[in-house]
Each structure stands twice: as structure tokens, then as C-alpha cells.
N, C-alpha and C positions, 0 to 999 in steps of 0.2 A: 503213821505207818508202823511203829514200834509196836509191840506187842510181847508180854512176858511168853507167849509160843506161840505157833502159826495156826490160826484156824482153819487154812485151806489144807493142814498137815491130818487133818480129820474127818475128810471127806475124801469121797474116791474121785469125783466130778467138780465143777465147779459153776455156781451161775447157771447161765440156761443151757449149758453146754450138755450139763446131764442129764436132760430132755430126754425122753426116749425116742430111736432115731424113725425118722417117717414111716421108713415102710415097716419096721416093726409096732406101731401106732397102729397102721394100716392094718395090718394083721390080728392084732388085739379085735380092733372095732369090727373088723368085718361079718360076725356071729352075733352082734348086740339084736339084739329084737329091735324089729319098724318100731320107730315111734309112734305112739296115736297122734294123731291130727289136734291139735290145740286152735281155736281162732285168734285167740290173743298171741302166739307164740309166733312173732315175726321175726327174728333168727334164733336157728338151733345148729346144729351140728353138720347138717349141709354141705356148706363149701372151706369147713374148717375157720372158720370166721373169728375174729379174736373174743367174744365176748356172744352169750346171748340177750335177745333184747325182747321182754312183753310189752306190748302195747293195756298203758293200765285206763286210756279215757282217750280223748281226742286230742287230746292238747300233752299228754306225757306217754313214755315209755321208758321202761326199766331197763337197764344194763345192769348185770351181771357174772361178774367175773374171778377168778381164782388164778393164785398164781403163788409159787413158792419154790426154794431152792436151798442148795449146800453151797456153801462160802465161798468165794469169787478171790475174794480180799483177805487180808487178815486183822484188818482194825474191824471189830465192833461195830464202834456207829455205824463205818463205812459200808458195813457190810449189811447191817438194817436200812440205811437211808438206801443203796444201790436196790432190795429186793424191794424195799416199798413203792421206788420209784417204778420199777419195773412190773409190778403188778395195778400201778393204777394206770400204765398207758395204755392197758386193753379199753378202759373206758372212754380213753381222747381216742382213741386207734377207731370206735364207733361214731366220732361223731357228739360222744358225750360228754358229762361235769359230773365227776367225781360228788358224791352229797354225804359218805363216811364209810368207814372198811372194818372188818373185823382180824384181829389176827390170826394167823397161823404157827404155831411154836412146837418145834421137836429140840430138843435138848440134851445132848448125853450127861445126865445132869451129873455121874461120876467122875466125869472127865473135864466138864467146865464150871469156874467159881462163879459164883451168884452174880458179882457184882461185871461180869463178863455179859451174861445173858441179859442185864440190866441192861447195855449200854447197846444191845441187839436191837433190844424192844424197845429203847428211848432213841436210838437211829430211824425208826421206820416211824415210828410218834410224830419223830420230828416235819418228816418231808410229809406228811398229812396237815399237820398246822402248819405249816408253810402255802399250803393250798386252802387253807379254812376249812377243814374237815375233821370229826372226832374219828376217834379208834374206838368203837362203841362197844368192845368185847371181844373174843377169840375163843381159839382151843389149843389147850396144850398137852404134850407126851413125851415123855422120857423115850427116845430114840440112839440110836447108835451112833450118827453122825450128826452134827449140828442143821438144822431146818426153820430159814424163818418165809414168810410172805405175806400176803394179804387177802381178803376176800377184799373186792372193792364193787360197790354200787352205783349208782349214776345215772341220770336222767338226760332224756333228750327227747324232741317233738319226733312224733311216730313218721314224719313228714322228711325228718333231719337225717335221720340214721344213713349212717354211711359203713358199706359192706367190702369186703375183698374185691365183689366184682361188679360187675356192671361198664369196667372200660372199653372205647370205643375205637375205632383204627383210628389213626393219628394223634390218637391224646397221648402225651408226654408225661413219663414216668420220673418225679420229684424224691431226690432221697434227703433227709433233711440232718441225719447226723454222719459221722467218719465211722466209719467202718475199720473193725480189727481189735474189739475189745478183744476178744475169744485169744486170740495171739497174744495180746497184751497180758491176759490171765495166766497162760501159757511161760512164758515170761518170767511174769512174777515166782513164780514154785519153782524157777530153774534157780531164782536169782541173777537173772538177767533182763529185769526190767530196772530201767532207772529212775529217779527221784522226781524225773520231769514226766518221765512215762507216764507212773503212777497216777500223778497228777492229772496231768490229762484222761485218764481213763477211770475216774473217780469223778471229776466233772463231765464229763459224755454220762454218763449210767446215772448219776444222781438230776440231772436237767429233764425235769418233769416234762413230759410232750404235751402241754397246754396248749400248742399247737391246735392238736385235733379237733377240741373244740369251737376253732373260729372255721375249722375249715368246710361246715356246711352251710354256710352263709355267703363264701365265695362265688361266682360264677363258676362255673364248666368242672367244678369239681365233681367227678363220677365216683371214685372208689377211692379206697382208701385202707390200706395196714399198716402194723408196725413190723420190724425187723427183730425177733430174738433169736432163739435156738437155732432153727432151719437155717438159717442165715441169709443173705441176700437171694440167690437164689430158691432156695426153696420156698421163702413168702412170695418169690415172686412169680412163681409157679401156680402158685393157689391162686394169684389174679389171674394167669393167663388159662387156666382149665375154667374156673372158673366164667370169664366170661367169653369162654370159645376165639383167643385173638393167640396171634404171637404175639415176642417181644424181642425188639431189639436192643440192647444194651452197649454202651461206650465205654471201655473199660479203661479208657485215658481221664474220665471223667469222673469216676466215682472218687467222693472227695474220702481220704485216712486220716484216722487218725496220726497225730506225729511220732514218726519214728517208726513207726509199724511197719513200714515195706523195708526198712531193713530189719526187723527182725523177721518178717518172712520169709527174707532171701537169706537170712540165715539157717533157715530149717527150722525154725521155732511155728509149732502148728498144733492144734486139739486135734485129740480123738474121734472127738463129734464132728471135725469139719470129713475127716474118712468115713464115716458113717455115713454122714449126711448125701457125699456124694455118691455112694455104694446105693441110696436111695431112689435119687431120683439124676443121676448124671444120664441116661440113656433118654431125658429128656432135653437136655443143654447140648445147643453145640459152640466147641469154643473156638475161636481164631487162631490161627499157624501165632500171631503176633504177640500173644500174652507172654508174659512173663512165665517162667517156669513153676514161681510159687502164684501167679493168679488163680488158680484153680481154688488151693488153700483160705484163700483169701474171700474166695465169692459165699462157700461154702461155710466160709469161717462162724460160728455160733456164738451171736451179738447179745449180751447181757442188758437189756433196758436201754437196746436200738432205738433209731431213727424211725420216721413214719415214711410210709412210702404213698405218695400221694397220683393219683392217674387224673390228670386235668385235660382238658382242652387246651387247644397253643392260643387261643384268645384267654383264655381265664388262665393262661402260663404266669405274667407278668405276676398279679396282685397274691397269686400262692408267694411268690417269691418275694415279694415285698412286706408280705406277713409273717412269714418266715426270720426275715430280719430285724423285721420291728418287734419278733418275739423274742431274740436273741439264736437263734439257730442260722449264723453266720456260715455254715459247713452247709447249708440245705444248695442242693447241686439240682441241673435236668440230666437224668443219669441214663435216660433210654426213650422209644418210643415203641408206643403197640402197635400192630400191622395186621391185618385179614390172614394171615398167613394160619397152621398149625398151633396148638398149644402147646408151643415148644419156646425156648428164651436162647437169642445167637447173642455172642457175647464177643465183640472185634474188640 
């Protein structure tokens, strides 16, 4: 965690927080030209899907995906292993297996020493051979504020892919990591996250969601995201437009990370969670019961999140059992979908 300066001290954002917020997304895309019609192109930009996916033959299809950001952390590796891990979940988030990535490098190369940016690019190395995959290449640019992440690639049976939507009333909504990095980041730059925080919020972000990839072989598994920027609710708005349902959510049961709801309840909060909810809150309704900071919290913009799983209550048990045997000990039943509006109630 020591560091000769703070790298989060040279950026304005941090993580996926500095996402740009929904409805200004919204805004941007709304003028792009139709896309032509592709037959191979079985998801594109649609229902805002974590990854697109070509079908290249009967038996394969290609995931790919991008993803990159400004320092979260202030260690180096920490801060390439957190982005690498967070750009290859788009590809488990489909349903798929990771097969190599390219990188993405912006560098204020004025402002940081060589052997700095070294330890950028041998952090996201790392959590790649850690999954048995090369870094086959990249691009780099002398930038203003520090920028790493990954292109990532990946395969899965055109049979397999699993999308934002497709959940059905009564299937049960699976979150599988603690919620409250964004706080935790938050935190940190006050100098008021501690030694154990850290820790923990350096192991949430670096724990690859390998997950995703067992979970189209499941039973009753319908859909399936990850949690970053948007934060809980707002990924989980894209399942519920998406597949025209509500959602009700348990807010006694989303599992946090430690320590996190008190610094909540201390008034420690991102930028991006007020964005977020200026975005799409006129779609949430929340309960008299929450806590004062739940709001902060649902809204909160998750760095290299949890996957959010929508199963059937017969195919409940073995997500959950997989979950465990994957090491994702925090994977909670956080909600359930309902015929209702595309709207998410939140008690």
C-alpha cells in the first residue's frame, strides 16, 4: 500500500466510478446511426450487454470486450491486477473463457517513473497468467492522467451465451460479491480507509469472476451481469427493462464488504453514486426502512463487482453451491423478479 506518491492524487475519478453517468451515455448514443443488420452478430449494443458476442461456426462464438480506467488504488500492481481483473469479467459476465487480451496504456509519462508504469503493466500480466492467458499486445499514449485496462477476448458455444435479459417472474436474483468498493475508494483519498479495509477491497476487485463461466451449464440459469459503475441498481435495471419484469430486492440481505456500512453512515460516498441516482432513481422505489446512507450504497459504483445471476428457485441451490466451491463465500439471494413494471423496490 506504500507508495513514493499517491496515484489516485492524479486522477480526478477513480475505477469505474469515472464511468460516464447513464443518462449522459444515454445521451451521447442516442444520434449514433442504426446499425446494419449482421447475421453473425448475436449481441451488440441493444440492451447495453456487458460484451458483444459473433457467432464464428456452430460450435464457437466470439466475446469481445474493452474496458479501462484511472487508479482506484495507489500501489501499482494493485492498481493493474484491480483493472485487468475488471476488464476480463465482461467475458465470464457472457457466459465465457477468457483465450488473451490486449492492453490499454495512457501514461502521464512526465509525471510518472518508468519503473511505476512497469509495475502497472506487470499487475494486469499477472492476473492474466494467473487464468492461463497472454497479453498478446496493446496501445499506448502519453495522457494527462494515468489509464490502464484490457481489451479481452473469449469464447463460448453460440448455444451458451448468457445476456442481461431473459429473466422470468419468480427467478431469484444471486449477487455473488460485497458491495461498497466505490466507498471504500472514497475512503481511501480521505485517508480514512484502514489496513484491513484495504485489504479487503483489493481482494474483492482482484478475484477473477470465473464464476461466469460454469454458469451456463447450470440448470434454470436465464441471465446474467456483472456489477461495475452503474452499481447495483443500475445493472439491475438493465435486467429488468430488459426483460420487461420487476424486481424486488432485500436490502437486509445484500451481503458488504467489511467495514463499509460504517463508513457509509459516516457520510463517506462517490460522486458517481449522485450521478448514478440523478440517472435513473425515478425508476427505484425505496422503502421508509432503509437506512439513511442505503441509497449511497445501492447506487454505489463497484470497481471489478460481483456477478449478478437471475436463476430459477429449482436451479437456486447448485448457483449457490458453485459459488462456494468457486470461493465466492459472499454470493447472497439478494431479490426476486416479478410480472410487475420495469421498475426495482428495494425494502
Amino acid at each position: 500500500m506504500d507508495a513514493p506518491f499517491r496515484l489516485t492524487s492524479l486522477a480526478h475519478g477513480g475505477g469505474c466510478g469515472c464511468k460516464l453517468a447513464p443518462s449522459v451515455l444515454r445521451d451521447i448514443l442516442a444520434k449514433m446511426p442504426e446499425a446494419r443488420p449482421y447475421a453473425a452478430m448475436m449481441v451488440g449494443i441493444e440492451t447495453g450487454d456487458d460484451a458483444a458476442v459473433y457467432r464464428l461456426n456452430d460450435a464457437q462464438a466470439l466475446i469481445a470486450t474493452t474496458d479501462f480506467f484511472t487508479p482506484i488504488v495507489d500501489d501499482p500492481r494493485d492498481f493493474g491486477r484491480i483493472a485487468a481483473t475488471n476488464a476480463l469479467s465482461d467475458v465470464y459476465a457472457m457466459g465465457g473463457t477468457p483465450i488473451f487480451a490486449l492492453a490499454v496504456v495512457g501514461m502521464p509519462i512526465d509525471k510518472l517513473p518508468v519503473e511505476t508504469i512497469q509495475e502497472i503493466l506487470g499487475g494486469g500480466a499477472s492476473v492474466c497468467a494467473d487464468i492461463g492467458i497472454p497479453v498478446a499486445g496493446g496501445h499506448s499514449i502519453d495522457t494527462p492522467e494515468p489509464v490502464y485496462g484490457l481489451v479481452a477476448l473469449g469464447l463460448v458455444h453460440p448455444d451458451r451465451v448468457l445476456r442481461n435479459v431473459g429473466a422470468k417472474p419468480g427467478d431469484r436474483l444471486v449477487l455473488t460479491k460485497g458491495l461498497g468498493v466505490g466507498i471504500q475508494g472514497a475512503a481511501l483519498k480521505r485517508g480514512a480507509l484502514s489496513d484491513e479495509g484495504y485489504a479487503a477491497m483489493v481482494a474483492s476487485t482482484t478475484q477473477v469472476n470465473v464464476l461466469g463461466a460454469d454458469m451456463p451449464a447450470l440448470p434454470g440459469v436465464r441471465a446474467m451481469t456483472d456489477v461495475t459503475g452503474f452499481g447495483l441498481l443500475g445493472h439491475a435495471l438493465e435486467m429488468v427493462r430488459g426483460s420487461g419484469l420487476g424486481l424486488s430486492i432485500d436490502f437486509a440481505a445484500l451481503p458488504l464488504l467489511d467495514g463499509v456500512a460504517d463508513l457509509a453512515a459516516a457520510g463517506i460516498r462517490t460522486g458517481a453514486s449522485t450521478r448514478n441516482w440523478a440517472s435513473f432513481g425515478a425508476e427505484v422505489k425505496l422503502g421508509p426502512a432503509l437506512p439513511a446512507w442505503g441509497r449511497d450504497l445501492l447506487c454505489d459504483p463497484q470497481t471489478s463487482g460481483g456477478l449478478l445471476v437471475a436463476v430459477s428457485p429449482d436451479g437456486l441451490e447448485a448457483v449457490l453451491a458453485k459459488a462456494r466451491e468457486r470461493g465466492f463465500g459472499r454470493a447472497s439471494v439478494i431479490g426476486t423478479f416479478n410480472a410487475g413494471d420495469a421498475t426495482v423496490t428495494v425494502a
